[in-house]
LUMNU-708860 format. One record per residue (C-alpha): residue number from 1; x, y, z. Coordinates in steps of 0.02 Angstrom, whole numbers. Example, Ala and Ser with C-alpha at 12.3 -4.5 7.8 and 13.67 -1.06 7.14 Angstrom:
// LUMNU-708860
seq 1 | X 615 | Y -225 | Z 390;
seq 2 | X 684 | Y -53 | Z 357;
//
This chain:
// LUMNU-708860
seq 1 | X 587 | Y -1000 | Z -4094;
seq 2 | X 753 | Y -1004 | Z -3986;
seq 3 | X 867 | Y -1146 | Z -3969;
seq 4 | X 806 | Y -1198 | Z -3805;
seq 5 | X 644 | Y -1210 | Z -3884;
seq 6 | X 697 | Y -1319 | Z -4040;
seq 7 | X 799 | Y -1441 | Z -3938;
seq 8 | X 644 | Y -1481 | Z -3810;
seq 9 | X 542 | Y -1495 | Z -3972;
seq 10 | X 654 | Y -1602 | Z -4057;
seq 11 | X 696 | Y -1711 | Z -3889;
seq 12 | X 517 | Y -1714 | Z -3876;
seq 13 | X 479 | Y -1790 | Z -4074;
seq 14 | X 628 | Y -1916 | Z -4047;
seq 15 | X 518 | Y -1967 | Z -3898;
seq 16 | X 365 | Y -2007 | Z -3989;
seq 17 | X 455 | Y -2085 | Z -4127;
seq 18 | X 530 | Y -2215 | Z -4009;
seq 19 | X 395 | Y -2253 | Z -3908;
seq 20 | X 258 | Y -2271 | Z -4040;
seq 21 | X 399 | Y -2408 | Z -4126;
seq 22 | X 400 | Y -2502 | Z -3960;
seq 23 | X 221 | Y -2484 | Z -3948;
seq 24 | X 157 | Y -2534 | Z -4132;
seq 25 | X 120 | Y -2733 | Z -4075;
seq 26 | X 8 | Y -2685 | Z -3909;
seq 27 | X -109 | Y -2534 | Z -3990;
seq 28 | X -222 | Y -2502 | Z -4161;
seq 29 | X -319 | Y -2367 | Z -4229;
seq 30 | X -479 | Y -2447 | Z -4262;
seq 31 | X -622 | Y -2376 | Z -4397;
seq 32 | X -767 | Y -2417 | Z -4481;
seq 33 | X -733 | Y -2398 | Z -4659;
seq 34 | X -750 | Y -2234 | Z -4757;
seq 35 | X -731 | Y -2119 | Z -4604;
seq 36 | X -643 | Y -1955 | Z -4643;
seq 37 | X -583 | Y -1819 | Z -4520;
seq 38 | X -759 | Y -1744 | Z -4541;
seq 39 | X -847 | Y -1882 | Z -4433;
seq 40 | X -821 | Y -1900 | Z -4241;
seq 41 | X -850 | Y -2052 | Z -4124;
seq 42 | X -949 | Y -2000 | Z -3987;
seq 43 | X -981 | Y -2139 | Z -3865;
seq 44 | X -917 | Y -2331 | Z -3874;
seq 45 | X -976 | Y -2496 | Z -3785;
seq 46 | X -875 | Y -2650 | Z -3802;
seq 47 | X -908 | Y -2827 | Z -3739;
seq 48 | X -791 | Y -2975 | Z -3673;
seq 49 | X -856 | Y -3082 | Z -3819;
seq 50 | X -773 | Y -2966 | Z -3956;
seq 51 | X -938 | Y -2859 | Z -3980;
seq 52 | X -936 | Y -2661 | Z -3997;
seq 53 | X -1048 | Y -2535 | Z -4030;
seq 54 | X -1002 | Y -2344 | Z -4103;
seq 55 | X -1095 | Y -2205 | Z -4122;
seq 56 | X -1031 | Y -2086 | Z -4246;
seq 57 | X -1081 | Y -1913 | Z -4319;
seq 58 | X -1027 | Y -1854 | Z -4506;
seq 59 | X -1006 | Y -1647 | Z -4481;
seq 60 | X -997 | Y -1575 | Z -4682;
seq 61 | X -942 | Y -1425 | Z -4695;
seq 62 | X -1080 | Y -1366 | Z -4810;
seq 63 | X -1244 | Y -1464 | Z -4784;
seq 64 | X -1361 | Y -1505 | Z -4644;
seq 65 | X -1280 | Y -1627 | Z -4504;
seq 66 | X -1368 | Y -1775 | Z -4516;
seq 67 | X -1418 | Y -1889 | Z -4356;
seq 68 | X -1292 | Y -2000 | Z -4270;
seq 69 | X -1269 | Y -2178 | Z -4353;
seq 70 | X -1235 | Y -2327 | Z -4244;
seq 71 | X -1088 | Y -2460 | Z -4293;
seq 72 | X -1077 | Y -2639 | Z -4242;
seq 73 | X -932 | Y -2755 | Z -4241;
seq 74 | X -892 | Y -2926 | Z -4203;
seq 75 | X -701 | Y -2934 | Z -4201;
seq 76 | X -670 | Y -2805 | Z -4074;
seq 77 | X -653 | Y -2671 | Z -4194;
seq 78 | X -572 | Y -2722 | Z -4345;
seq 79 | X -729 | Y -2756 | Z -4448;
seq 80 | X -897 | Y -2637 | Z -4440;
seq 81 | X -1061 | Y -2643 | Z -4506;
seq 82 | X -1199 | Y -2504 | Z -4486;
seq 83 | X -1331 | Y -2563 | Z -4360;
seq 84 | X -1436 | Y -2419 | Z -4366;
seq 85 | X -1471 | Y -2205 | Z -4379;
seq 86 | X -1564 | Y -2108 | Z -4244;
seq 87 | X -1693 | Y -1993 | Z -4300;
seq 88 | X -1635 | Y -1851 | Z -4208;
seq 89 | X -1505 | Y -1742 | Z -4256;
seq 90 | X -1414 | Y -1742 | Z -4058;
seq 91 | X -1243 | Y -1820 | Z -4008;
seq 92 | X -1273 | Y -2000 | Z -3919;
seq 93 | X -1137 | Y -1981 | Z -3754;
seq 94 | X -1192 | Y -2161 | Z -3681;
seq 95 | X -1251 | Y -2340 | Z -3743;
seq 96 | X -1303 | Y -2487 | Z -3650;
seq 97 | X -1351 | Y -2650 | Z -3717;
seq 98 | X -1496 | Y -2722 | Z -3615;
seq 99 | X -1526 | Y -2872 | Z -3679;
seq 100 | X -1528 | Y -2964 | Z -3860;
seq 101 | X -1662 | Y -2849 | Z -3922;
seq 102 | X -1649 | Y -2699 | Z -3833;
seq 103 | X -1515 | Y -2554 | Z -3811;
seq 104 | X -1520 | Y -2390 | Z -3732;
seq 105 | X -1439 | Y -2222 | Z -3787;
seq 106 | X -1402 | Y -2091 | Z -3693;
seq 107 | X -1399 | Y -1899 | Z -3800;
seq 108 | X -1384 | Y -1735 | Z -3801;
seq 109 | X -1501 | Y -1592 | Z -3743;
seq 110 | X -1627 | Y -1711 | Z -3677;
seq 111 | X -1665 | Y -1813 | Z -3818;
seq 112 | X -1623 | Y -2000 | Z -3768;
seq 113 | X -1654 | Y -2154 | Z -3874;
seq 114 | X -1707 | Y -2333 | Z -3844;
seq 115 | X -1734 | Y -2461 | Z -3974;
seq 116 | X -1822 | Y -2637 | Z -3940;
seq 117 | X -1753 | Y -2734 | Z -4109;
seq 118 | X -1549 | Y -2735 | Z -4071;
seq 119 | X -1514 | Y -2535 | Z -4106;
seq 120 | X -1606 | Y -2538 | Z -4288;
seq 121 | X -1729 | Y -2407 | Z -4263;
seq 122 | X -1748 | Y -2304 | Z -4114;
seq 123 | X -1891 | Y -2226 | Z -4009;
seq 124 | X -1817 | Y -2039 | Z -3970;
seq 125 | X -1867 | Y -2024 | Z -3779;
seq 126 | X -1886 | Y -1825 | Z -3744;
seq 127 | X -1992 | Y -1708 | Z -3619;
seq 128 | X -2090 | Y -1787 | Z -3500;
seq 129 | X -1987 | Y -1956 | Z -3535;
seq 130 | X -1811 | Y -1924 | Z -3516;
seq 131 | X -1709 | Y -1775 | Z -3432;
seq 132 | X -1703 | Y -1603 | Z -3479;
seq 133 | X -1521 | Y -1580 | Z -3508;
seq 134 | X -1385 | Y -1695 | Z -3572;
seq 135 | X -1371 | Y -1878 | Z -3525;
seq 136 | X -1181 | Y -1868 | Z -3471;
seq 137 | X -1168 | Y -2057 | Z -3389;
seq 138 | X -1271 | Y -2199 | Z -3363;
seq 139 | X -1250 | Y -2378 | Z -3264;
seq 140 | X -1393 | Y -2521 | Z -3273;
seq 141 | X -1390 | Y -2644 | Z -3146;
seq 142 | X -1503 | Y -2762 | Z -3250;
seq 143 | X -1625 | Y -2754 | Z -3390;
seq 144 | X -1730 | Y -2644 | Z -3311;
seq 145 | X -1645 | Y -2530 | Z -3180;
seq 146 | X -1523 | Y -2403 | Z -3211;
seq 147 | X -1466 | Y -2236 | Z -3161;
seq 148 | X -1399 | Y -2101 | Z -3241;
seq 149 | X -1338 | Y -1908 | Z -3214;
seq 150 | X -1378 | Y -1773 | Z -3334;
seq 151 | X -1326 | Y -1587 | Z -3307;
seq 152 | X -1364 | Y -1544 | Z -3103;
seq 153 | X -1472 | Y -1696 | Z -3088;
seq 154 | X -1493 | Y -1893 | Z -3064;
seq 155 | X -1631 | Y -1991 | Z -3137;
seq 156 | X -1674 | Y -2163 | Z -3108;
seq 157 | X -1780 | Y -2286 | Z -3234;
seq 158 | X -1878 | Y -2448 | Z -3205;
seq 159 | X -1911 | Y -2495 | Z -3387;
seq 160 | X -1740 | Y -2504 | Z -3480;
seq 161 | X -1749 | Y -2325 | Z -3493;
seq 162 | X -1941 | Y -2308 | Z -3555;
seq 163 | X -1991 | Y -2189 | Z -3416;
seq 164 | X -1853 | Y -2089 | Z -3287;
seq 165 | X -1873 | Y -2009 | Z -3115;
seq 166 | X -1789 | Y -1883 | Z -3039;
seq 167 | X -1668 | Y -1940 | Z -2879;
seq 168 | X -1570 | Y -1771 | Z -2828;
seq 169 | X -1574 | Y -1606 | Z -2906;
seq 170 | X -1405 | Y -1501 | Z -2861;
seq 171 | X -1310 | Y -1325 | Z -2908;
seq 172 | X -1163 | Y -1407 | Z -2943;
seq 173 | X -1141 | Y -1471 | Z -3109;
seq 174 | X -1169 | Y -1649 | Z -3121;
seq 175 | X -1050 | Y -1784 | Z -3179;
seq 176 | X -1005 | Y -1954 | Z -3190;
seq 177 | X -1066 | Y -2103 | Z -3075;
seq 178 | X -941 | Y -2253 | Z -3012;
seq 179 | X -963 | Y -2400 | Z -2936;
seq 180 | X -881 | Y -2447 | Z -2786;
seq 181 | X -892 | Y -2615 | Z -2657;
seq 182 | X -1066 | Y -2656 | Z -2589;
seq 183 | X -1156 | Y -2561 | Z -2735;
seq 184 | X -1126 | Y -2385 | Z -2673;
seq 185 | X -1115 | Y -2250 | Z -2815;
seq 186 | X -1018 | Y -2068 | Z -2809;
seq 187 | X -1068 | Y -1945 | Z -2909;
seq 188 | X -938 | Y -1820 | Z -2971;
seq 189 | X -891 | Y -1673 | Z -3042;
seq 190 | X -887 | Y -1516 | Z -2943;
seq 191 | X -960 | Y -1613 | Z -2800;
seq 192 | X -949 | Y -1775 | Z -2718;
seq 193 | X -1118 | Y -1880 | Z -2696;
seq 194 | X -1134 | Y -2043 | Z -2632;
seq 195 | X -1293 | Y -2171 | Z -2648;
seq 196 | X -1296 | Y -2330 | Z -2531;
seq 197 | X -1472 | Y -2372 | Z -2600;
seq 198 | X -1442 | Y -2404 | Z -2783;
seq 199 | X -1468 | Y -2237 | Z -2842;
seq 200 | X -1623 | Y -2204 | Z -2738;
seq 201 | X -1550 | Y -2070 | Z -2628;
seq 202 | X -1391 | Y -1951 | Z -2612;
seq 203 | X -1306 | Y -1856 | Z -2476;
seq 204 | X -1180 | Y -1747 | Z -2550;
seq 205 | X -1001 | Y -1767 | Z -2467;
seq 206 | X -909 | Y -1617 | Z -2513;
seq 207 | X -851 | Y -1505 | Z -2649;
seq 208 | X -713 | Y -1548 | Z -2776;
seq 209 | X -557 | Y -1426 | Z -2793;
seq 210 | X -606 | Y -1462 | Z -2974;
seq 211 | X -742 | Y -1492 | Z -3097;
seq 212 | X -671 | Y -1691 | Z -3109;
seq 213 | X -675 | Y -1782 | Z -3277;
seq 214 | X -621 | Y -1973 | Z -3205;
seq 215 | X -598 | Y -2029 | Z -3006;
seq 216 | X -578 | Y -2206 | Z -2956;
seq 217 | X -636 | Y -2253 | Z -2762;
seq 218 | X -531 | Y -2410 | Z -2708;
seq 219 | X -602 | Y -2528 | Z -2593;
seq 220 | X -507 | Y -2450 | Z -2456;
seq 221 | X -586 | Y -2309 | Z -2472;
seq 222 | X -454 | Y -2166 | Z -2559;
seq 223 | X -514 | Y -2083 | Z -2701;
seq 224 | X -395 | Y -2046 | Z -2853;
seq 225 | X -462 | Y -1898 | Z -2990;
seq 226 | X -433 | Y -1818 | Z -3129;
seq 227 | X -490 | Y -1643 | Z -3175;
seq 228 | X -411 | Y -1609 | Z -3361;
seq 229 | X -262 | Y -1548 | Z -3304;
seq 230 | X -70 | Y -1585 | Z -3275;
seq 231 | X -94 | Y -1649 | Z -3075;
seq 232 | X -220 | Y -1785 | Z -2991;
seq 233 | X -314 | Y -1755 | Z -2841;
seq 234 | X -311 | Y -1876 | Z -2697;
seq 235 | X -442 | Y -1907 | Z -2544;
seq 236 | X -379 | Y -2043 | Z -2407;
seq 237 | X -556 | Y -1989 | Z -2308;
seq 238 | X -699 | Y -2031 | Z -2435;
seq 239 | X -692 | Y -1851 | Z -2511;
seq 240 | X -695 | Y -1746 | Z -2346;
seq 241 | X -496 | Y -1683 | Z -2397;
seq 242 | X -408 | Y -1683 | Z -2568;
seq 243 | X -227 | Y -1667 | Z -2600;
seq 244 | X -138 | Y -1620 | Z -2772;
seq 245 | X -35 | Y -1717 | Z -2828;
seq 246 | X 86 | Y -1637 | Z -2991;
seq 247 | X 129 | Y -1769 | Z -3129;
seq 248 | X 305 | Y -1761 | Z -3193;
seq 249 | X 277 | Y -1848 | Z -3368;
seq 250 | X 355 | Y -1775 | Z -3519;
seq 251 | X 258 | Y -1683 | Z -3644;
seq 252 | X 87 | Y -1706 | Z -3548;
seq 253 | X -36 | Y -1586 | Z -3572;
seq 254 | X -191 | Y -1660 | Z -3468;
seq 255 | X -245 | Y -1816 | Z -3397;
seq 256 | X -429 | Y -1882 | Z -3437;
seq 257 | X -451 | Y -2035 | Z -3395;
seq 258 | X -431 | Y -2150 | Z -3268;
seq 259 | X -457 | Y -2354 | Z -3266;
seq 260 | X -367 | Y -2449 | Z -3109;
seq 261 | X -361 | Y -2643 | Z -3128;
seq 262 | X -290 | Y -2698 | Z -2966;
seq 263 | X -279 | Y -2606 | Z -2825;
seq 264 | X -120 | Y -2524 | Z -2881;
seq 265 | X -88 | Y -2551 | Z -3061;
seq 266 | X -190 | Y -2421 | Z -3170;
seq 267 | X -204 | Y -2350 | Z -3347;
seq 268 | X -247 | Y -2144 | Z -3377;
seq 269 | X -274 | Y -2076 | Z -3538;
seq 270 | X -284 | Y -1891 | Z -3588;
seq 271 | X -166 | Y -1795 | Z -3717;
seq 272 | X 12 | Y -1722 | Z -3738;
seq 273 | X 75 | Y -1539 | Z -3776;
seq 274 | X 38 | Y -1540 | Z -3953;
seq 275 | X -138 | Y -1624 | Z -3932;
seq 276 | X -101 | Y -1818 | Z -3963;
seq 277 | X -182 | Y -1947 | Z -3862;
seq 278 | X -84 | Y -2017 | Z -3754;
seq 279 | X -97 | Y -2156 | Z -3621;
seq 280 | X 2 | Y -2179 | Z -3452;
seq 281 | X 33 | Y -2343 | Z -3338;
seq 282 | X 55 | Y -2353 | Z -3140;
seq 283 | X 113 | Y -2471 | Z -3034;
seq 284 | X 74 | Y -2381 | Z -2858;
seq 285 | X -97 | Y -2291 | Z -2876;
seq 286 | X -45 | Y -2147 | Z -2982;
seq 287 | X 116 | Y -2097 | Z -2888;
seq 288 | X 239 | Y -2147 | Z -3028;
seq 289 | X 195 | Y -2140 | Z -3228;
seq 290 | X 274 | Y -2225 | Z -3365;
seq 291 | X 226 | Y -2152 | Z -3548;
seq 292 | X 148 | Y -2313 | Z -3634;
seq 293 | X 100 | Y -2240 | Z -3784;
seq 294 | X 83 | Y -2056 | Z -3905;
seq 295 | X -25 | Y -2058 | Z -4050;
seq 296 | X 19 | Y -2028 | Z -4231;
seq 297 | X -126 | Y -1865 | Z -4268;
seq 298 | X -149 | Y -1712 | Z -4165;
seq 299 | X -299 | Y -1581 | Z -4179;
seq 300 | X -280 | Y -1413 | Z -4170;
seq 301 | X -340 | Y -1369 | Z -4002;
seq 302 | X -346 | Y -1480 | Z -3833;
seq 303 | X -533 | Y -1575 | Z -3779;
seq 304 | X -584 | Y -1647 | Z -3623;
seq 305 | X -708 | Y -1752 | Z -3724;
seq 306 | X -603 | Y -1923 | Z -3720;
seq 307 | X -658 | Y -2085 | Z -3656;
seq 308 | X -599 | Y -2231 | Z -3614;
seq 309 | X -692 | Y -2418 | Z -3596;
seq 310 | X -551 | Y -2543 | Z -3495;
seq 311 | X -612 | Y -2746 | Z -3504;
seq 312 | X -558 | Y -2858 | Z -3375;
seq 313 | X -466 | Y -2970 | Z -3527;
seq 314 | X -346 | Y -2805 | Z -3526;
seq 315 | X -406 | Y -2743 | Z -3675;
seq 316 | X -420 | Y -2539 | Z -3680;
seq 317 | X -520 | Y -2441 | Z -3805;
seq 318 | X -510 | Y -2246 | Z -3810;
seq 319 | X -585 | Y -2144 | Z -3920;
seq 320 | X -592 | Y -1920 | Z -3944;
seq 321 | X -719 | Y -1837 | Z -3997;
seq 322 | X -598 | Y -1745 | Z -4123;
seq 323 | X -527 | Y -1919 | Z -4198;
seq 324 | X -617 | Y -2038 | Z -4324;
seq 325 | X -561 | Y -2189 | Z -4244;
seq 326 | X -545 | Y -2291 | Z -4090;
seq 327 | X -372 | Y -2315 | Z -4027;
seq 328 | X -353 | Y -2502 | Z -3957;
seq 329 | X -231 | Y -2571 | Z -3850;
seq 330 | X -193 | Y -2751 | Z -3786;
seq 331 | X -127 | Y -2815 | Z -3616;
seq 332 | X -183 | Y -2651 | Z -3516;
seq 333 | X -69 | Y -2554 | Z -3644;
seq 334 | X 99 | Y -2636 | Z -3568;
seq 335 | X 208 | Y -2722 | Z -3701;
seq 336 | X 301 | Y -2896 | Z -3630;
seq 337 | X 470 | Y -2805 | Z -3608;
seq 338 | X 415 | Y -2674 | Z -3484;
seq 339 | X 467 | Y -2689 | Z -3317;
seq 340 | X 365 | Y -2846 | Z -3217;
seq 341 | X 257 | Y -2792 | Z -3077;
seq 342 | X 262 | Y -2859 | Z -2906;
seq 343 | X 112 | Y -2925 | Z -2848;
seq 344 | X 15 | Y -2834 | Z -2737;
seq 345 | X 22 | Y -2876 | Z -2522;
seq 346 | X -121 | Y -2874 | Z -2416;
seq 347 | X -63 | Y -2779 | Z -2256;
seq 348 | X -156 | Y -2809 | Z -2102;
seq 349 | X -158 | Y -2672 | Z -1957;
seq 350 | X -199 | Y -2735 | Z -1764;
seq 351 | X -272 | Y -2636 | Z -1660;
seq 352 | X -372 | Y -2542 | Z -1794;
seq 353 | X -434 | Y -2412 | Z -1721;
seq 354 | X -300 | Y -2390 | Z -1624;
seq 355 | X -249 | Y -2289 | Z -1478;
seq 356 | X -48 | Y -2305 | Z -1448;
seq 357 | X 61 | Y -2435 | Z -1541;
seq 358 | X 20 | Y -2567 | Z -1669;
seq 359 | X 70 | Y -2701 | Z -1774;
seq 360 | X 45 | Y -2714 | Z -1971;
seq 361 | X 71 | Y -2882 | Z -2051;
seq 362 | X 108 | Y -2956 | Z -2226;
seq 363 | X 105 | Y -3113 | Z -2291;
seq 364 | X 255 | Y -3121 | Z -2379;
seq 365 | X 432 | Y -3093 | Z -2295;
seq 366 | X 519 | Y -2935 | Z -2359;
seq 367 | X 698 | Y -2868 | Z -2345;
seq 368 | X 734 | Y -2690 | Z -2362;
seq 369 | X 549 | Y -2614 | Z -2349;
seq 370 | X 478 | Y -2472 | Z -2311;
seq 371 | X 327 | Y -2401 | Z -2234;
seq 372 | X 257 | Y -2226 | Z -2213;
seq 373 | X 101 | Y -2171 | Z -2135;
seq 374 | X 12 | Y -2040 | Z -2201;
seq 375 | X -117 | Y -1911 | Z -2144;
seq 376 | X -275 | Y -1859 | Z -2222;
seq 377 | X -181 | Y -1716 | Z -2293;
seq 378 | X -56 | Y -1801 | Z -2391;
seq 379 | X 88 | Y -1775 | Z -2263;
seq 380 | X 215 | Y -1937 | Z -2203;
seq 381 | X 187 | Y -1914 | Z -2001;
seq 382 | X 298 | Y -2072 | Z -1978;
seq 383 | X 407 | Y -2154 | Z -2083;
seq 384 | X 506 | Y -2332 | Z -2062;
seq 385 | X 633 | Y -2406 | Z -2181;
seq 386 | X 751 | Y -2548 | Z -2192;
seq 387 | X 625 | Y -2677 | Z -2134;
seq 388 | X 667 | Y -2873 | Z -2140;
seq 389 | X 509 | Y -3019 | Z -2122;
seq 390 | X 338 | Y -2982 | Z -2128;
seq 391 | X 287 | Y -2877 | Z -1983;
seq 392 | X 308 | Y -2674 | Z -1888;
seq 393 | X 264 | Y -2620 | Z -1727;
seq 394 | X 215 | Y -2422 | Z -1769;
seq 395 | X 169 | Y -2310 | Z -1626;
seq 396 | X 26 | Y -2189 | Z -1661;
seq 397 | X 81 | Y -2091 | Z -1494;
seq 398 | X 54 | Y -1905 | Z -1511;
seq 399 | X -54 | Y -1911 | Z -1688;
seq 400 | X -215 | Y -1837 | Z -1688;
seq 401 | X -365 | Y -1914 | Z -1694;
seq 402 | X -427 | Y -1951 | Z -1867;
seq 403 | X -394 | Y -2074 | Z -2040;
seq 404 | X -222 | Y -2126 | Z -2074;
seq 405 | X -146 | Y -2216 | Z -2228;
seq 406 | X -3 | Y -2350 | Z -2226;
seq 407 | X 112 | Y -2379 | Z -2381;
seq 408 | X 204 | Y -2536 | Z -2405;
seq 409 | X 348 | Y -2520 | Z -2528;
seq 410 | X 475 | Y -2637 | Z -2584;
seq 411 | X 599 | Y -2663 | Z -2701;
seq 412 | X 549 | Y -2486 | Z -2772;
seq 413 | X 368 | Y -2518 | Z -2791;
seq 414 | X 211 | Y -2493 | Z -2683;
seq 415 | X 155 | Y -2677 | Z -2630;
seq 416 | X 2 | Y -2621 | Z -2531;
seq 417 | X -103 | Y -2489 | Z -2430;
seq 418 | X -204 | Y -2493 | Z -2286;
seq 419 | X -310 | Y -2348 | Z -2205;
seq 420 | X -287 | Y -2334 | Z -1992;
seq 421 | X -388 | Y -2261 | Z -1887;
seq 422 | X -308 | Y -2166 | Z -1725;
seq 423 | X -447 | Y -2132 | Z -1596;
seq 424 | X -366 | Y -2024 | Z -1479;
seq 425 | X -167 | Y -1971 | Z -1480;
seq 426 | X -70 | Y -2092 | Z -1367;
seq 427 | X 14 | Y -2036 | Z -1240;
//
């Protein structure tokens, strides 16, 4: 190894060291007891109420593997109690709770589970009952309905996940399924679906640059994603265009996972150089990173098999298929001393469509701001700075027709965004 090599290394450890210090009162590894490096958690569901649910797998080196065992907890991790074993020797990727009695698991090659007495015993749903591939996500909207995409298909179920149809059937390998406003679902991985009808019907969109592992689709429509890899990808047009965008955060190998909380402030997961976990904050949609957190163990070799499970009391639980616990964090990861965050604007645009010049409005007066409007591309087409109060005429004059973006930032922070529409060029 060289000297450059041993310095970036060492600058690199002192790193760490620091920030797991500052970071020991906001996140916890969290086990059930007796777990050694020979079990994995494979799938996670966590409640508001301090409930949780694991599914685990023991892998000895020298025996059969036995089936998957299901935790429960009541203190949001720190206690666990074995609930129940499958009878089927397949990893569980999902699990829904459906109602006092009755939970749902999604598996591996097919083989699904659903038990009717609070995940004791399990009925192992297979063949004509569940899909024929992996379940890789699933999303009830009640007791009874749900959704949920295995590989290059979508099924749908009626009964808590007793009996499942088929909804689309496509080449491209399928992924994971988010909800958006107004109960339309995407579907993505190497393409883009979208469902207005609760899962009913999709109309693909377009293809992904890449195979993505985590996207988020804001209520204005733009579309942030991950793909296992050192950049995001961006869409300001619903997934008809995608722009990289690099991230410059030291030491990170790939980004995972992605959980936004407000409409700019947002947590990503995935894991550094040397194969930690580590998790990210944002305050303007994935634009700027700060490094919240490294974990303590590394594996030997980098996954894209991490999840992460964000509640709306701020509390974050990740977990890798590799590690034998659940890393937990408090407050959306951020410890009290970090930086405060503005809160977010709402920007108003009128005309919108428009066809020449405009106004945008804010509520709140500003000094200093700044506002750029962006293509569908990713390129700043116009670009105003030093604004005072709480309005801008813009002039749209020459731009093509098509979906713009506006960016309100102030005092070195994006405050808000707001897509335009230009029907025809100006004058």
């Amino acid at each position: 190894m060289n000297s450059c090599s041993s310095a970036y290394t060492l600058f690199l450890g002192l790193f760490f060291i620091a920030l797991s210090a500052e970071s020991q009162s906001v996140w916890k590894q969290i086990e059930p007891d007796s777990l050694t490096e020979d079990h994995s958690i494979t799938a996670i569901r966590f409640y508001p109420d301090g409930s949780g649910y694991a599914a685990i797998r023991y892998y000895p080196s020298s025996s059969i593997i036995p089936p998957p065992v299901i935790y429960y907890t009541e203190d949001r991790g720190d206690h666990w109690e074995i609930r129940g074993t499958a009878n089927e020797q397949s990893n569980i990727y999902s699990i829904d709770i459906l109602s006092d009695s009755t939970c749902f698991l999604g598996g591996q090659d097919g083989i699904n589970y659903r038990s009717t007495d609070s995940c004791q015993t399990y009925t192992s749903l297979f063949g004509g009952f569940g899909f024929s591939n992996d379940a890789k996500d699933t999303y009830f909207f009640n007791d009874s309905i749900g959704i949920a995409s295995a590989s290059y298909s979508v099924w749908k179920t009626y009964n808590g996940g007793g009996d499942w149809s088929l909804k689309l059937w496509t080449s491209l390998l399928s992924g994971k399924i988010h909800k958006s406003i107004d109960n339309v679902f995407y579907l993505y991985n190497k393409g883009l679906y979208v469902s207005h009808d609760f899962g009913e019907s999709w109309a693909f969109v377009n293809n992904t640059p890449r195979a993505f592992t985590s996207a988020h689709i804001f209520e204005d429509g733009m579309i942030v994603a991950a793909y296992n890899g050192q950049s995001l990808f961006e869409s300001m047009d619903n997934g008809v265009h995608w722009v990289e965008r690099p991230l410059d955060v030291p030491g990170l190998h790939n980004l995972d996972a992605l959980h936004f909380y407000t409409p700019l402030q947002g947590i990503g997961a995935g894991h550094t150089s040397d194969n930690r976990i580590v998790v990210l904050h944002t305050n303007d949609r994935g634009y700027t990173w700060e490094t919240l957190y490294i974990d303590t163990l590394y594996h030997s070799y980098p996954t894209n098999l991490l999840k992460m499970q964000v509640l709306e009391d701020g509390t974050i639980y990740i977990l890798d298929f590799f590690f034998p616990y659940i890393l937990r964090g408090e407050n959306y990861g951020v410890s009290s001393a970090s930086t405060p965050t503005l809160p977010t604007l709402r920007l108003q645009a009128l005309p919108n469509p428009v066809s020449d010049r405009g106004m945008l409005h804010w509520e709140v007066p500003l000094v200093g701001a700044q506002i750029q409007i962006i293509n569908a591309m990713g390129a700043v087409v116009r670009e105003y700075t030093g604004i005072s109060g709480r309005q801008l005429e813009w002039s749209a004059a020459s731009l093509p027709p098509g979906i713009y973006w506006a960016r309100l930032s102030a005092e070195g922070q994006l405050r808000a965004t707001l897509p335009l529409t230009v029907i025809h060029g100006g004058r």
